[in-house]
C-alpha positions in Angstrom: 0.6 -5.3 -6.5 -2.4 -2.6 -7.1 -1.1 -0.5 -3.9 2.6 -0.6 -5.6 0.7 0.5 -9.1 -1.7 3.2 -7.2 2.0 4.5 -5.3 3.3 5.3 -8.2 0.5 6.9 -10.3 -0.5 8.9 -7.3 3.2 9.9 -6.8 3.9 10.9 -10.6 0.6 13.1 -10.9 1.3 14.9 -7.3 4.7 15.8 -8.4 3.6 17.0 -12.0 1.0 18.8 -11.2 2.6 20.5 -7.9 -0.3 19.5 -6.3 -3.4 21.9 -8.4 -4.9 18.6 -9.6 -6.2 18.4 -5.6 -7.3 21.9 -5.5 -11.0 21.4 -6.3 -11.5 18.4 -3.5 -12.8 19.0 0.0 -10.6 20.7 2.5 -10.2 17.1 5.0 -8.6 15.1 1.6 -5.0 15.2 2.2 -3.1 13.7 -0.6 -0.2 13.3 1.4 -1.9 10.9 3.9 -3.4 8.9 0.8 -0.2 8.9 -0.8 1.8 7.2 2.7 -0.8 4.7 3.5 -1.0 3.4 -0.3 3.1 3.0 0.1 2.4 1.3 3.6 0.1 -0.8 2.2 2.3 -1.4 -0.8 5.0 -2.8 2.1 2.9 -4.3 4.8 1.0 -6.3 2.2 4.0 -8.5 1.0 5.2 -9.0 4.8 1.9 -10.3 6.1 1.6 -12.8 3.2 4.8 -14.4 3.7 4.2 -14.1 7.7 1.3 -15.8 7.0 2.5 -18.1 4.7 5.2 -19.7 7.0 3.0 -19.8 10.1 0.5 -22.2 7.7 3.8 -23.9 6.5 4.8 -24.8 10.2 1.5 -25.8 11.2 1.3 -27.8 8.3 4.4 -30.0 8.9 3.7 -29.9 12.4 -0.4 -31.7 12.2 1.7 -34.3 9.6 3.8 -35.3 12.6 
């Protein structure tokens, strides 16, 4: 839920501030590539959970018999 939240905010202020807000930072911070894997996190985060989830769910029912 924090990488959906930390999408969005990173998102708004790139877009409002057409990108000055990064202009004081070191040359190797791309706010781009922070921006992608907060929204891949954001996405894989909810898919491994319920991958998870139903391989515990089918190892569960399988060890009851």
């Amino acid at each position: 839920m924090a990488g959906i939240l930390l999408t969005v905010v990173s998102l708004i202020v790139l877009v409002s501030t057409a990108g000055g807000l990064f202009a004081e930072l070191p040359a190797w911070f791309r706010p781009g590539a922070v921006l992608a894997a907060s929204a891949g996190a954001a996405l894989l985060g909810p898919l491994t959970f319920a991958f998870c989830d139903s391989r515990e769910t089918a190892a569960l029912s399988r060890s009851r018999g």
